[in-house]
Structure formats: structure tokens, C-alpha cells
C-alpha positions, 0 to 999 in steps of 0.5 A: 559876149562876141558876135562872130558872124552877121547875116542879113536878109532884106533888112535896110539897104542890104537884100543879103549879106553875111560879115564875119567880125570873128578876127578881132575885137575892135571893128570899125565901119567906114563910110560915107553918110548914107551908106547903111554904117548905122543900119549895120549897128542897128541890126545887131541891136535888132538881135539884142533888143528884138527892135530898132534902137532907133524907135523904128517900126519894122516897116521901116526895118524891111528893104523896101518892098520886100514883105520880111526881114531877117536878121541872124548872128553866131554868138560866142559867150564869154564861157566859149559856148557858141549858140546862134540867136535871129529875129524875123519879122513878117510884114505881109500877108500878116504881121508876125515876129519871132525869135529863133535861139539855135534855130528852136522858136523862143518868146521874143521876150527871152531873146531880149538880152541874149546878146547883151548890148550897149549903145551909143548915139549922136543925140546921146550927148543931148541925153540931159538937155533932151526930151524926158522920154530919151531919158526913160527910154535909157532906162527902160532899154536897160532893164529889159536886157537884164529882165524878160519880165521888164520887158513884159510888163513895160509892154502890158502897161502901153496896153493899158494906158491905150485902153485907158485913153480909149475909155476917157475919148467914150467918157467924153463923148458920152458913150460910157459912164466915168465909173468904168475907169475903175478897172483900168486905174487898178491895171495902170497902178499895179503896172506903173508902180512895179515899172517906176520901182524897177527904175529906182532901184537900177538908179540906186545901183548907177548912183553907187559908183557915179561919183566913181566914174566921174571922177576917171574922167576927170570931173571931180563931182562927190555928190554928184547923183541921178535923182528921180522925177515923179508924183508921190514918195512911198518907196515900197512897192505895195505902198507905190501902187496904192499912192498911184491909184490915189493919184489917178483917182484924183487927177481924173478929171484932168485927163477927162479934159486931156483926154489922156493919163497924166500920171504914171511912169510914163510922165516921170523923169530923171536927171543928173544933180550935183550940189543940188542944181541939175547938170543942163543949168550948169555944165558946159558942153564938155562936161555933159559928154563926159557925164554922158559917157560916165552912164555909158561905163556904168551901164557897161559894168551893170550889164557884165554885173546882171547878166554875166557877160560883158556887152556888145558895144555899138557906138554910131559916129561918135568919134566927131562928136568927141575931142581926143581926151574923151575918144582916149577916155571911151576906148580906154575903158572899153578894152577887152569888149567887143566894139563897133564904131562908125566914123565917115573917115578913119579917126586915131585908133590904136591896136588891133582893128578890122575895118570895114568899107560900107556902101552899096549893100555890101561890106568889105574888109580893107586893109588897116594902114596902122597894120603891116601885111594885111589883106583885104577880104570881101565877106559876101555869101549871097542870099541867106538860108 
């Protein structure tokens, strides 16, 4: 998949603005900090995920105060079909969001994935050592491309437990009786074990190649595997369910205390092992980049593998986080996809590469130095219609 052209309207630092990335495969936003380089990647990750990459809410999308925001792409398949794909959301006077595909209204759950996309972030790199929710939401960002289902199901479910937590406040209170939680613990389990059984199986793909890719980047770790973190042990998912209804059953007295669900796939983890000891109690600060970036390639090849198409890849100045063998290492092995790198200053790219001068609002081409007779072009059309 290629994003051949970008427009913007009141979303972040740009009131309106239309890039055109149709001349080249590599494209590099320069700029210094603050000048809306991350805001141009999480645009596009707007149009893939339908929201922030960031975990931002649309209130924070939208220029300051202006009511909306739009965000649109051309796209071009790998098959050369052209399709255009856009998500609007209103603020005021109501809420509303949708998702435009050739300009002909779609769920927002069908837009998910249209616009296959893999991120890379700065506090990637602290994906191990981090809080288990970044963890989660590595896989869960991931399945909702590659399943619309997923991302209703992971949605019904925030619905569930925000009921669930409602209810145990009343029970606590004394305006409701402790049976009422009949009800929602058959919702919590029928939605919890269908998202902890799609997690494990998108880990038993991952761990089939792992070791593989470790080991083209250097670190020779043959049993090296993504293990999973949770209450229970079936494996069938009718089996899952009815262990998870077991679990709040008898965990009901401590989130009547808490207050809150303190079972479920949202208090479930996962990390990397190798020769039985998890990565952050061993690996070196190296080698958790390069375990990093090992992820990054899998879900890279999951994604062409799904949906047939080979992802958008939208790294956020990574380059000075990363030593030349591992900057070597990541374009290397991202050839022939289409890529956006942020950088504060021009790093060592080879090849072909459009690079871009953020600031202001606006995007502008200038000229490659690693590129003879170049011209620079400004790419801004004004207010979008």
C-alpha cells in the first residue's frame, strides 16, 4: 500500500494542508521539536487506525478551537487500485465521527486497516521494561488492522467492564444487590476470553519466526519466545469463557473491595523469554533494541501476510535512538515499503529519498544534498473541500 497525497484540515498545528508523497518510497520529515513532524505521522496513523497512535482523544486532534477535523489520503494498493479513504471527526455542537472510502460513508470499524500501518515510537524501545498496558496495546493496535471484529469486540468489552465497575460502586453503596453482577460477568467472560484467545493466537504466529529474525539481527536466541500472562490455562476458547466466569466469580469479593474487574484480559501481560528469564532481567540496553526491532519486522510480514498488502511504516525519530548497525538494520529490512521518518536533523540515508522541512503549519520539499539537480517544490493548495 502507498499514500500518494495527504490533506489536512484543522488537525493539530496544520488549519490546512495537502502533501503529495507520490515520487518516492522513503520520505523524511525534518524539523525541529515542536514543529508538528509527529503530528504529520499521527495523521496517517489517524487514517489507518481511525485515532491517535498516541492514545490521544479527538479533542486534542483538533486545531485549537476549531469545532472538527479532517484527515484524507489518496491511496494506491499494491494490485495499482486507487481508492481514497478519510476520517472526520466533530466536536461541537455533538460528537460524531466517521469514515468516508471513495467518498461513500463506512463503519469506522471497516476503515481500521484499510491503510495497513506499522508504528515505531521512542518509548518503543522501553516496550519490555514499560507498563504492561503498552504491551497490550502492541497487540491489540495489531489485530484490529487485520480484523474489524477485533476492534468491535475490544470496544464492547471497555463497555462492559464500564458497567461492571459502575454496578460494584452501587453494590458498594448499598443501592444494588451483589446478584445483579450475574449478568455482566456472562459479558465480561464471553468478550474477555474471545480477546485473550485472539492475543494468543497472533503470539503462536509471532513465535514461529522470532528466533528467525533475531538471529538477522544478530542475537543468536533459539529459544527465545513471547510468553503470555494471565489467570487460567484452558486453551479452547468455550473452555476460556467458562474458566473466566469461574475467575470473577471468585475474585468477586475483591473487586467489591477495589471496586473495579481485577480479572480479564485487561490485567493480562506478555514478555519476551529466553532460556526462561524475561528480557528486561537480563538484556542489555542493545539488546532490547534489537529485540524491539525484531517485533517491529514480524509485524511488518503479519501484516502483508493478513491483509495482502504490505504496510505503511511510520517511524518517529528513531534514528537518535538507534546506532548506525541497528539504523543499518531497520531500513535494510524495510525495502521496498513505504516509509516516514522523522529526524530533528538529516541522518545517514542512502538511496532515494524525498525529504520534507515541517514548521509552521505547512510542509515544503527541499532538495536531497545526497541528490544532484533536484528541485525543491512547495506542496500547499490551501483550504480543503
Amino acid at each position: 500500500m502507498r499514500l500518494l497525497s495527504l490533506q489536512l484540515e484543522h488537525f493539530r498545528n496544520y488549519d490546512s494542508e495537502r502533501v503529495s508523497f507520490a515520487d518516492s518510497d522513503v520520505h523524511l520529515l525534518l524539523g525541529p521539536n515542536g514543529s508538528g513532524k509527529t503530528n504529520l505521522l499521527e495523521s496517517i496513523g489517524v487514517l489507518s487506525l481511525s485515532k491517535s497512535f498516541r492514545g490521544r482523544e479527538d479533542e486534542d486532534l483538533a486545531t485549537w478551537e476549531q469545532s472538527f477535523y479532517r484527515v484524507k489520503g489518496e491511496l494506491s494498493a499494491d494490485d495499482d487500485e486507487h481508492l481514497t479513504l478519510e476520517v472526520t471527526s466533530e466536536l461541537t455542537p455533538r460528537r460524531a465521527k466517521a469514515a468516508f472510502r471513495n467518498d461513500v460513508k463506512i463503519p469506522l470499524s471497516k476503515s481500521v486497516g484499510l491503510l495497513p500501518s506499522v508504528t515505531f515510537l521512542p518509548q518503543d524501545l522501553q516496550l519490555f521494561s514499560g507498563p504492561p498496558a503498552e504491551r497490550r496495546r502492541f497487540l491489540d493496535q495489531l489485530l484490529c488492522q487485520v480484523s474489524p471484529d477485533f476492534l468491535t469486540l475490544s470496544a464492547g468489552y471497555q463497555k462492559v467492564l464500564k458497567q461492571r465497575s459502575a454496578l460494584l460502586k452501587s453494590i458498594a453503596r448499598g443501592e444494588a444487590k451483589e446478584s445483579s453482577l450475574a449478568l455482566w460477568d456472562k459479558e465480561a467472560a464471553a468478550r474477555g476470553s474471545a480477546i485473550t484467545f485472539a492475543r494468543l493466537n497472533l503470539i503462536g504466529t509471532l513465535n514461529l519466526t522470532l528466533a528467525a529474525e533475531l538471529r538477522t539481527l544478530g542475537e543468536k536466541w533459539d529459544d527465545a519466545l513471547i510468553q503470555y500472562r494471565r489467570k487460567g490455562s484452558e486453551s479452547e476458547l468455550a473452555s476460556m469463557e467458562a474458566e473466566l466466569l469461574t475467575l470473577l466469580r471468585e475474585n468477586r469479593a475483591r473487586d467489591l473491595l477495589l471496586q473495579s474487574t481485577t480479572v480479564g484480559p485487561h490485567r493480562e501481560d506478555w514478555q519476551m523469554v529466553v532460556a526462561g528469564r524475561e528480557l528486561p532481567a537480563f538484556a542489555s540496553r542493545g539488546q532490547e533494541r534489537t529485540a524491539v526491532l525484531a517485533l517491529l519486522f514480524l509485524e511488518t510480514s503479519y501484516l502483508e501476510l493478513t491483509r495482502g498488502e504490505k504496510p505503511v511504516i511510520l517511524l518517529d525519530d528513531v534514528f537518535s535512538e538507534l546506532d548506525d548497525e541497528h539504523r543499518s538494520a531497520l531500513l535494510g529490512n524495510l525495502t521496498g515499503h513505504q516509509v516516514f521518518l522523522s529526524s530533528t536533523h538529516l541522518p545517514p540515508v542512502d538511496g532515494e529519498v524525498q525529504i520534507w522541512e515541517v514548521g509552521g503549519g505547512c510542509v515544503m520539499q527541499i532538495e536531497n544534498p545526497n541528490t544532484k539537480n533536484q528541485k525543491p517544490r512547495k506542496m500547499k493548495e490551501g483550504s480543503i473541500r
